[in-house]
C-alpha positions as CSV (number, residue, x, y, z in Angstrom):
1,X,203.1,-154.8,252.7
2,X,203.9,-153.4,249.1
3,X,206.3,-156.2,247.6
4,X,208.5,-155.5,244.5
5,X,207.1,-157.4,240.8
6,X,207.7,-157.1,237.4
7,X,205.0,-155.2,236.6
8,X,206.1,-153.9,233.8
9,X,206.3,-157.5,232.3
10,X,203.2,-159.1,233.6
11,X,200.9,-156.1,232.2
12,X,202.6,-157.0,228.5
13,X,202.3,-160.7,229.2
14,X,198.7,-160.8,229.8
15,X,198.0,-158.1,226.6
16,X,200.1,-160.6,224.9
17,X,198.0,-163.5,226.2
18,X,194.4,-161.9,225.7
19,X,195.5,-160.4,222.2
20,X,196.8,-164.5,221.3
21,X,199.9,-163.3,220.2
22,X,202.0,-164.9,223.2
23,X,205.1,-166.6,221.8
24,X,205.5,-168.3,225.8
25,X,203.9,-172.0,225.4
26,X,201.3,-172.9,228.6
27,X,203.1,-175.9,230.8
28,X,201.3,-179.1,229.9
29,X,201.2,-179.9,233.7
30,X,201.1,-178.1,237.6
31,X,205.0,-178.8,237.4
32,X,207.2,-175.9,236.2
33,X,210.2,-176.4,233.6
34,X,213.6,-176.1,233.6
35,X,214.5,-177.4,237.0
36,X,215.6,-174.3,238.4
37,X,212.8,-173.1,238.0
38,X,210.6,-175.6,240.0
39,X,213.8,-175.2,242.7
40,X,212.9,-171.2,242.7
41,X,209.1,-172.3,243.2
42,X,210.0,-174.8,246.1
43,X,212.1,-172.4,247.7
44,X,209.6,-170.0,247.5
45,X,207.0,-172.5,249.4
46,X,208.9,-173.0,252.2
47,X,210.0,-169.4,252.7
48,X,206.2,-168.5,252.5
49,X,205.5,-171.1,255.1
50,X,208.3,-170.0,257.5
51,X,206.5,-166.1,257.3
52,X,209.2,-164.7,255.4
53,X,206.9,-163.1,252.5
54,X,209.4,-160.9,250.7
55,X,212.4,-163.7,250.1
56,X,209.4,-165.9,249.3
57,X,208.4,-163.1,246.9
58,X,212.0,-163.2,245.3
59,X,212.3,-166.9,244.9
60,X,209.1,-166.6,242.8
61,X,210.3,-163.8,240.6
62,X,213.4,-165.5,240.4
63,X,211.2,-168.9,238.6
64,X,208.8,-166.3,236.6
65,X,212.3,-165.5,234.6
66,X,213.6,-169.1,234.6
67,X,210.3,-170.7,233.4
68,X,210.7,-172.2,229.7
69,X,206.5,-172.1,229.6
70,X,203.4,-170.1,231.7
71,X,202.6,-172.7,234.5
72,X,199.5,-171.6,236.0
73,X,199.2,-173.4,238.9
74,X,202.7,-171.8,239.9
75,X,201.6,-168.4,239.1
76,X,198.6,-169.2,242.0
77,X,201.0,-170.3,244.3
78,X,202.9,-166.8,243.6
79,X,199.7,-165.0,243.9
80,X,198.9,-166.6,247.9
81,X,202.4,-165.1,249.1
82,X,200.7,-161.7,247.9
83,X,197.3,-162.5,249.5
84,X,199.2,-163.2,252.4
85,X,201.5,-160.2,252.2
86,X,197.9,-158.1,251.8
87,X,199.6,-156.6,248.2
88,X,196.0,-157.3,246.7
89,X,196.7,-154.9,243.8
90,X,199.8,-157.2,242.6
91,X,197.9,-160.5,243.9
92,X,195.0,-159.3,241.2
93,X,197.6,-158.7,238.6
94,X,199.2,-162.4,239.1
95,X,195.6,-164.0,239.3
96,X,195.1,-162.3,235.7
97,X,198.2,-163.7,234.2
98,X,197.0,-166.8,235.4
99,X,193.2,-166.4,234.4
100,X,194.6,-164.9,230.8
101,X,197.4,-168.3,230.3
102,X,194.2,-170.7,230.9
103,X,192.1,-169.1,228.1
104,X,194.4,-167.8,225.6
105,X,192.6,-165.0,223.3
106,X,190.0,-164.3,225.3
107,X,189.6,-160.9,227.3
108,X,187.1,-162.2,230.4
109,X,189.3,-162.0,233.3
110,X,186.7,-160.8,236.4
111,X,188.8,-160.3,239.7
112,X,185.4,-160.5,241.8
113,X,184.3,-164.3,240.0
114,X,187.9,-165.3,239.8
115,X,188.6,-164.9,243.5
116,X,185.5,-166.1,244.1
117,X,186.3,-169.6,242.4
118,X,189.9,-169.7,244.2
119,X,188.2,-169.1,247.8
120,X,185.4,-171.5,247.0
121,X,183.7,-170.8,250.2
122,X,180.1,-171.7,251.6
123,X,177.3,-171.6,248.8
124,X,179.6,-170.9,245.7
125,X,178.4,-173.3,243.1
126,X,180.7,-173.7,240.5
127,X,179.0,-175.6,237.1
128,X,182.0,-177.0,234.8
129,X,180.9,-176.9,231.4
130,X,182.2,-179.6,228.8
131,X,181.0,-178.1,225.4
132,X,184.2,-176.0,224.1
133,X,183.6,-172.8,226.1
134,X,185.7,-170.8,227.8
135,X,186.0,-169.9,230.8
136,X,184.8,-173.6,230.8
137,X,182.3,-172.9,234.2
138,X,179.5,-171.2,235.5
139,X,179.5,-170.0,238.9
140,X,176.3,-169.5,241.2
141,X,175.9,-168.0,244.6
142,X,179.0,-166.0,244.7
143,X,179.7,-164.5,247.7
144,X,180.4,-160.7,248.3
145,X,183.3,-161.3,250.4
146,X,181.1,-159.6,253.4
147,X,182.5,-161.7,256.2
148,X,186.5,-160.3,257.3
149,X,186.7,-162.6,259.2
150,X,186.1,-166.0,257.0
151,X,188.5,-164.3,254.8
152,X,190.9,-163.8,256.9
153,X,190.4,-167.9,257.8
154,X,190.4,-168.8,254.3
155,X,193.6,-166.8,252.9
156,X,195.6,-167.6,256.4
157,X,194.9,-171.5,255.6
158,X,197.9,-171.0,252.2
159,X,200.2,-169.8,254.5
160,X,200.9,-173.7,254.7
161,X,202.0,-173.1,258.3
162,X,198.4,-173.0,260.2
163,X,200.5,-172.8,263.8
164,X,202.1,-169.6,262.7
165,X,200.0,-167.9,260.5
166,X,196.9,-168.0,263.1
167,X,199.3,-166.3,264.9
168,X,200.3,-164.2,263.1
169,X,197.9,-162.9,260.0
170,X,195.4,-160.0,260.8
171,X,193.6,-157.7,258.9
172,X,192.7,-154.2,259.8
173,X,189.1,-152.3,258.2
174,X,191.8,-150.9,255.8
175,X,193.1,-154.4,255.2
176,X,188.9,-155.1,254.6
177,X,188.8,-152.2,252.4
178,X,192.2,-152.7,249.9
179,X,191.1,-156.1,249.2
180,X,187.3,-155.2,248.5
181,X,189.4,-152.6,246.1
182,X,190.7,-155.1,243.9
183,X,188.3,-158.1,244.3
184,X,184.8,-156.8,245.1
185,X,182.0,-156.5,242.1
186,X,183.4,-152.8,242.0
187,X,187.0,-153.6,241.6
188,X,189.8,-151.5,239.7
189,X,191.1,-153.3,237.5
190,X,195.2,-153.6,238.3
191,X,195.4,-154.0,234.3
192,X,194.7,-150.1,233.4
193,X,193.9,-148.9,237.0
194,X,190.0,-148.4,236.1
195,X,187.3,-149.2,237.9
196,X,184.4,-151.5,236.6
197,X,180.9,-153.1,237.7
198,X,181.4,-157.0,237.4
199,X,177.7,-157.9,238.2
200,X,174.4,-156.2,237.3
201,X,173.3,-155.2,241.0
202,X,173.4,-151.5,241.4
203,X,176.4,-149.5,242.2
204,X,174.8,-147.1,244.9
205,X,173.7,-150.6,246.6
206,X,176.6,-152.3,246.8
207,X,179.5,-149.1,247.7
208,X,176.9,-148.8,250.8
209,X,176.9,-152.5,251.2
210,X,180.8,-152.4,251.4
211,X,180.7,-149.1,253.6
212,X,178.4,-150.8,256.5
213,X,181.0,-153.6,256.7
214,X,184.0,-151.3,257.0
215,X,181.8,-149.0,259.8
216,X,181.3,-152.1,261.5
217,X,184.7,-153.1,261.5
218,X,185.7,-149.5,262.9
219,X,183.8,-149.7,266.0
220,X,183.9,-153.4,266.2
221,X,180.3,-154.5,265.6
222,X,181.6,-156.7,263.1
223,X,183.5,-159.0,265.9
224,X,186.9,-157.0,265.5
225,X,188.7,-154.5,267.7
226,X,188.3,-150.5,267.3
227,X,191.6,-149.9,265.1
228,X,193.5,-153.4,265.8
229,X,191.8,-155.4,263.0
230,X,190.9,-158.9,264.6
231,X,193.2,-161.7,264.9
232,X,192.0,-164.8,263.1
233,X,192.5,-167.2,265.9
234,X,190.4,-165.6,268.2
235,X,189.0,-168.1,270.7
236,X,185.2,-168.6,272.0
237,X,184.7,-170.2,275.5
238,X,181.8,-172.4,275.5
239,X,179.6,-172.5,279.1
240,X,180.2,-175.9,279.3
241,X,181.7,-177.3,282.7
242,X,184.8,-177.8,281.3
243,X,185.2,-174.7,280.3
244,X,186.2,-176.5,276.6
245,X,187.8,-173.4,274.4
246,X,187.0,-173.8,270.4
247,X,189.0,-172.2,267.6
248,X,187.3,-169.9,265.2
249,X,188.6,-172.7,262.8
250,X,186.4,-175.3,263.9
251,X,183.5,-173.0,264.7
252,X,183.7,-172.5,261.1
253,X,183.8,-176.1,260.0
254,X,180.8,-176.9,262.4
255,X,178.8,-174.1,260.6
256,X,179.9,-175.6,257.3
257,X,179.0,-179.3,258.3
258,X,175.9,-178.2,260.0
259,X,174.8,-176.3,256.6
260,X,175.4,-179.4,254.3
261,X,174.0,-181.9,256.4
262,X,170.8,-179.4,256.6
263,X,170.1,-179.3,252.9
264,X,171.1,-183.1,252.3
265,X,168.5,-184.0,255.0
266,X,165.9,-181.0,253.5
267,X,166.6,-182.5,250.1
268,X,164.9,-185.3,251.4
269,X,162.1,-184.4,253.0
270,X,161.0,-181.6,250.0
271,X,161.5,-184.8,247.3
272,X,159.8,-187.0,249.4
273,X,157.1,-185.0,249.8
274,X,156.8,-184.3,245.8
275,X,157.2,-187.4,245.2
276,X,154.9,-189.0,247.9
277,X,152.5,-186.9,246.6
278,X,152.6,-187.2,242.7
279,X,153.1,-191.5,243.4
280,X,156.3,-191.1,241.2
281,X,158.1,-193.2,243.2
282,X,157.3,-196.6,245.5
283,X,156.2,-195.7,248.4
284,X,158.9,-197.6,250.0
285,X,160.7,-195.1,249.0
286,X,159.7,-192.2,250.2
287,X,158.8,-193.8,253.6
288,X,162.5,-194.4,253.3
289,X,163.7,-190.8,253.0
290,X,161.2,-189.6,255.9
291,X,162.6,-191.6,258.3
292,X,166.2,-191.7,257.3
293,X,165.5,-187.5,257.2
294,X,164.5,-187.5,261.1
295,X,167.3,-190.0,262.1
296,X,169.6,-187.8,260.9
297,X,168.0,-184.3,262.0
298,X,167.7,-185.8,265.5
299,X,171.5,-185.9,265.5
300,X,172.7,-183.3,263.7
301,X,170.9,-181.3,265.9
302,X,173.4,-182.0,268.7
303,X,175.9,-180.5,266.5
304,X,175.1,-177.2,268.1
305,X,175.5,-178.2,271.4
306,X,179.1,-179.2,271.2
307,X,181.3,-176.3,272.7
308,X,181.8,-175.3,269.0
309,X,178.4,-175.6,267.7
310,X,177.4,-172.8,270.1
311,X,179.3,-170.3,268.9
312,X,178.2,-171.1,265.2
313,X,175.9,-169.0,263.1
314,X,173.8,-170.5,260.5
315,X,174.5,-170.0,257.1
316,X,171.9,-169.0,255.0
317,X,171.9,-169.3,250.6
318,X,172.9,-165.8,248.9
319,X,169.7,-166.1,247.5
320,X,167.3,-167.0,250.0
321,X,165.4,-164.1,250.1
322,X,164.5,-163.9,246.5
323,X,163.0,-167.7,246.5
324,X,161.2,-167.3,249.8
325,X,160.5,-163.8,250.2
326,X,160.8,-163.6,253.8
327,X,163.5,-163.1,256.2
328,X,165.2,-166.6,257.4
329,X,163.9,-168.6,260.2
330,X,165.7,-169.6,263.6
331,X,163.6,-172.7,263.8
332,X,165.6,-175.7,263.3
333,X,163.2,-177.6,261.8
334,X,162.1,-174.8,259.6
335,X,165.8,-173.8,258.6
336,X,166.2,-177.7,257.5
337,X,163.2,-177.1,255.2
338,X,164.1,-174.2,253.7
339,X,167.9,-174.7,253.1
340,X,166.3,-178.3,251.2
341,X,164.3,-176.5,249.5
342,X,166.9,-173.9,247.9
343,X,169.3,-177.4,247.4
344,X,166.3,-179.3,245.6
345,X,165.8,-176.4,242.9
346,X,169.5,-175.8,242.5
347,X,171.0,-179.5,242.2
348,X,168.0,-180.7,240.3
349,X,167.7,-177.2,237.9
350,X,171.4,-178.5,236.5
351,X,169.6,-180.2,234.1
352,X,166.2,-178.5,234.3
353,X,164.0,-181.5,235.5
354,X,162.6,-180.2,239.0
355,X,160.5,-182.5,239.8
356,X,162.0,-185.5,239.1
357,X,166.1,-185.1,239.1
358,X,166.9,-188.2,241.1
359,X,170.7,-186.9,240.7
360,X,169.9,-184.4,243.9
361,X,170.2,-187.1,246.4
362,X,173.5,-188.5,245.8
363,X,174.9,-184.9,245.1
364,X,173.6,-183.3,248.1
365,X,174.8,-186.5,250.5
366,X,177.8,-186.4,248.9
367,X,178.1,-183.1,250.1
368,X,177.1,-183.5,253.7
369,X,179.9,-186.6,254.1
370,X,182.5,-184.6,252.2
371,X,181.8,-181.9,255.0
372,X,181.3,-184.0,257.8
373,X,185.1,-185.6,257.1
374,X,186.5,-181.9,256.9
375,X,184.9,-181.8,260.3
376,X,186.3,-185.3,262.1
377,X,189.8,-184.0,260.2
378,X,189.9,-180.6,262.0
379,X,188.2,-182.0,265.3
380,X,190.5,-184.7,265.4
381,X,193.6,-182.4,264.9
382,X,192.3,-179.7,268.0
383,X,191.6,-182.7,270.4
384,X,187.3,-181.4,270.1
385,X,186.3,-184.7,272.0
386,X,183.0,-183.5,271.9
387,X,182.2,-183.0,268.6
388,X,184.8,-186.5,267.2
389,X,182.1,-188.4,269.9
390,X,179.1,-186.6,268.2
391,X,181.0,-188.3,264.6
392,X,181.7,-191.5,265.6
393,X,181.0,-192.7,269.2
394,X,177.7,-195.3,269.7
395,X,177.2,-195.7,265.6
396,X,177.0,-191.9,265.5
397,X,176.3,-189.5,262.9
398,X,179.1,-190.2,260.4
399,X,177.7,-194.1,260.2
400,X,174.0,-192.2,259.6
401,X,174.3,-190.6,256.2
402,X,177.2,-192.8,255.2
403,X,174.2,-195.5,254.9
404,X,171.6,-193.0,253.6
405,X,174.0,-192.5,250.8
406,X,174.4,-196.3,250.4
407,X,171.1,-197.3,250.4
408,X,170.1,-194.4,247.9
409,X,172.2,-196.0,245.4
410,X,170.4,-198.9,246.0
411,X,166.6,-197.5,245.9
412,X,167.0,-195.3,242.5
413,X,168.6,-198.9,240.6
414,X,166.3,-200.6,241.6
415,X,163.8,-198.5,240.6
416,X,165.8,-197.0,237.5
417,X,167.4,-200.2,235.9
418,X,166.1,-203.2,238.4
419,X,167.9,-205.8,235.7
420,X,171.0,-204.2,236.6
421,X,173.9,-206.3,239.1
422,X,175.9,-205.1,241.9
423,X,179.4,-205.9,242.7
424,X,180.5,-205.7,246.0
425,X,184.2,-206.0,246.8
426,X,185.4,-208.5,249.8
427,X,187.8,-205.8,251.2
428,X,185.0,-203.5,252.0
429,X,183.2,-206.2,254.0
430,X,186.1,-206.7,256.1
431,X,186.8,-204.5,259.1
432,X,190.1,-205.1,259.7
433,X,191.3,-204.6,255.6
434,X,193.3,-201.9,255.2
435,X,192.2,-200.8,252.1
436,X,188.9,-200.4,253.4
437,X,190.7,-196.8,255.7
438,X,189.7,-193.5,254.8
439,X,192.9,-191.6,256.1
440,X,192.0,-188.3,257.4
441,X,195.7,-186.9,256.6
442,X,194.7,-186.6,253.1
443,X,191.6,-185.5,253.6
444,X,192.1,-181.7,252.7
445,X,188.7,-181.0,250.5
446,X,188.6,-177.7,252.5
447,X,192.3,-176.9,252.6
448,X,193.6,-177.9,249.0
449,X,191.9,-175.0,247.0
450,X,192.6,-177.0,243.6
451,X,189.8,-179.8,244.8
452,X,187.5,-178.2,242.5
453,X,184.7,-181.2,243.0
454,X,183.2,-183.1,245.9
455,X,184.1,-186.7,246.0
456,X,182.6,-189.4,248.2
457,X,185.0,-191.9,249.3
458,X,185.2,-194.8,247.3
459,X,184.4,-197.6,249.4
460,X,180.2,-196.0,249.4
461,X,180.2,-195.8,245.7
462,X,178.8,-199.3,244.5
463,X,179.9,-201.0,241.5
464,X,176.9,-200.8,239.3
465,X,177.1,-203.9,236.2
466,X,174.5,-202.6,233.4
467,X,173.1,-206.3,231.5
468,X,169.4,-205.5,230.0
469,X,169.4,-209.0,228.9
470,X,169.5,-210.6,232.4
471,X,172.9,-212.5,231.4
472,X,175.6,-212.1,234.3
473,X,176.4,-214.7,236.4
474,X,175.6,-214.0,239.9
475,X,177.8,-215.5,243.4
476,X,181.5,-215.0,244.1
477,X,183.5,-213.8,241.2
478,X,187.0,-211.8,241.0
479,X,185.9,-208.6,238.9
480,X,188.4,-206.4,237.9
481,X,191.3,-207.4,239.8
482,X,189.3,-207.7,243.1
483,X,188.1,-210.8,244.6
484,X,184.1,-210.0,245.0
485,X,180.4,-211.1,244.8
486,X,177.8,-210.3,242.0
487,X,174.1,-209.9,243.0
488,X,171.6,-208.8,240.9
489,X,170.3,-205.1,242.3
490,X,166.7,-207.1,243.1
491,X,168.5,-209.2,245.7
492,X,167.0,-208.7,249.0
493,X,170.5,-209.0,250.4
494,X,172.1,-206.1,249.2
495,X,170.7,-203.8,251.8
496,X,172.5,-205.5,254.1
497,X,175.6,-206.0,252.5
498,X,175.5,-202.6,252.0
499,X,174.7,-201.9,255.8
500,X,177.9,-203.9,256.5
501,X,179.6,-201.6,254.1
502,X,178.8,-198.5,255.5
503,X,179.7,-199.7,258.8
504,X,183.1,-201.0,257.9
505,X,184.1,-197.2,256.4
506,X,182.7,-195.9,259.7
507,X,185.0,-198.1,261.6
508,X,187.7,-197.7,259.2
509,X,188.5,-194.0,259.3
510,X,192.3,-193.6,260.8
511,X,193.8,-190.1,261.3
């Protein structure tokens, strides 16, 4: 579907806005000004989310020649209704305006890396840099938009209306193709209509890359049907007795969670073994991550046996083959490895100390419970009894590497900065405190496409007190408007207060 734009407008906009010579100020916020305006954008939402793409289309116009500045965010929100609409041309065009409003005087924008950091699917690494640059980010393990299907999941998601658009978005091979047009490494620019190579790898290499997925779409290797495109909520029927059905969406998340939780737990045991072996750190330690690692690969293993889990594939890094020069293993306990390994050198290569980044930990655990909550979300929301059991029944898997995480924080301080104190707040040691809920309503990490970082919730994150000289008062104390108690990191109770902790979020989770 072809929708009507302004072309003629945007394409002098965006010269305007790469040249610097835009007389449009940038909105200071995601809100767009005057108020009709915002009213056109609002409109605009909920016409997109009832399926009616072209009106949605003319409410946006409508606010692109009310607006008083160049509100970004609302020129994303424009852009989805074309995604969604499959006008990828005009979609690339909007996503430029956008790209060329954020960074004002410089000419950079690349369709392929900027779709790539809007989708943020599995692998992509995004580094935000802080010193003056622009863009601002790095990005690593882009993905090559070589799965339809996962698009097709991902794009259908800003619909805003996940009953009807599962229904009722599809893409045909030609679909697969006009978007790999305007948004592969190959794209035409929508700019001046040219084509251009946005990475080094070799032309010839990738048109026959893109032509394989497009032949397999055809004559439905790829998981579509011959000429029908595929429909994105296509179901898969586990064997169990119950016959229990699972949507492609939470297939997807279960390969997601299962992936995460992988490296985290392969993080561990390729430290630990580095670390065991060079004596860096106690060996308390390092017995520590061994056995947490097989507590938790003993469960997630049962991930896959959940009616989902045995429909999911296992995701492998873009880059696997170049750092281990060999095809990729179906052995569990070999995939766990291998996947750790690729997390150790890219969480700890941030700041270029591989062998001793103890940063890795936390990062790649915070990663595996921001995925596992994604998970319980969608689980919880398609009744997957199975798989919320797997979570949270009989101190399950959720309680596992929520105290891994926990008592990480506790090993590296002590071991870092062992003067250092601890606060830990009342509220989280009470089970029945509200405040102590992690509501999974809000938990969109994998829907909200502007959640640019992974956050752990905050009841894991201790409340570190830095005093070299030893000077802190330690017992029951109210510390920054919270009734608490202050121990010193040495403490021998911390572990358990911290055990307590971890159980209490566990318990705590509401949907």
């Amino acid at each position: 579907m072809v929708l009507d734009l302004p072309v003629a407008e945007i394409k002098s906009l965006i010269n305007q806005l790469e040249s610097d010579t835009c007389a449009v100020p940038p909105s200071k916020s995601l809100h767009v000004t005057p108020r009709a305006a915002a009213d056109a954008r609002s409109e605009g939402i909920d016409l997109k989310r009832a399926g009616d793409l072209p009106a949605a289309n003319q409410k946006f116009t409508e606010m692109f020649h009310l607006q008083d500045s160049i509100c970004s965010d609302a020129l994303w929100s424009w852009a989805k209704v074309l995604l969604l609409a499959k006008d990828f041309e005009h979609a690339q065009l909007l996503m430029h305006l956008e790209f060329a409003n954020n960074n004002r005087g410089i000419v950079r924008f690349n369709p392929f890396e900027w779709m790539n950091l809007h989708l943020n699917l599995p692998e992509l690494d995004v580094n935000y840099l802080f010193d003056g640059s622009k863009p601002g980010y790095e990005l690593y393990n882009v993905s090559y938009f070589d799965d339809p299907r996962q698009l097709v999941d991902r794009i259908l998601e800003y619909g805003g209306n996940d009953d009807y658009w599962r229904r009722n978005y599809t893409w045909t091979a030609e679909d697969y193709a006009e978007f790999i047009r305007h948004f592969s490494p190959l794209a035409i620019l929508a700019l001046d209509d040219k084509p251009y190579l946005w990475t080094t790898s070799p032309e010839e290499e990738i048109r026959e890359f893109y032509e394989k997925i497009y032949a397999g779409m055809i004559d439905g290797s790829e998981g579509s049907h011959q000429n029908e495109g595929f429909e994105a909520d296509e179901l898969a029927t586990s064997d169990s007795r119950d016959s229990v059905v699972a949507s492609s969406r939470l297939v997807g998340q279960i390969e997601k969670c299962f992936y995460y939780n992988a490296r985290c737990i392969g993080n561990c045991v390729f430290m630990g073994l580095i670390n065991d072996q060079d004596h860096w750190y106690p060996e308390q330690f390092c017995d520590f991550l061994f056995s947490s690692a097989g507590m938790l690969s003993e469960d997630l293993a049962k991930l896959l046996e959940t009616a989902g889990g045995q429909k999911a594939r296992w995701i492998y890094p873009d880059d696997f083959w170049q750092m281990f020069q060999q095809e990729p293993s179906k052995d569990y306990n070999q995939y766990i490895v291998d996947v750790g390994k690729s997390a150790f050198f890219k969480e700890a290569g941030r700041i270029g100390a591989y062998d001793r980044y103890p940063g890795a930990y936390l990062r790649t655990t915070e990663m595996a419970i921001n995925r596992c909550l994604t998970l319980l979300k969608v689980a919880m929301e398609e009744n997957a009894e199975d798989v919320i059991s797997l979570l949270l029944d009989d101190m399950g898997y959720m309680l596992g590497i929520a105290s891994h995480y926990t008592l990480i924080q506790v090993f590296l301080r002590r071991m870092h900065r062992p003067d250092d104190f601890v606060f830990i707040p009342n509220k989280y040691l009470d089970p029945d405190d509200n405040a102590n809920r992690t509501t999974l309503r809000f938990y969109d990490q994998d829907i909200n496409e502007a959640a640019k970082m992974v956050y752990v919730p905050e009841q894991l994150r201790a409340m570190w007190i830095q005093d070299d000289m030893g000077t802190i008062a330690t017992g029951p104390v109210e510390y920054m408007g919270m009734r608490g108690t202050i121990l010193r990191v040495a403490d021998q109770r911390v572990p358990k207060y911290f055990d307590t902790i971890a159980k209490n979020f566990v318990k705590g989770i509401a949907y």
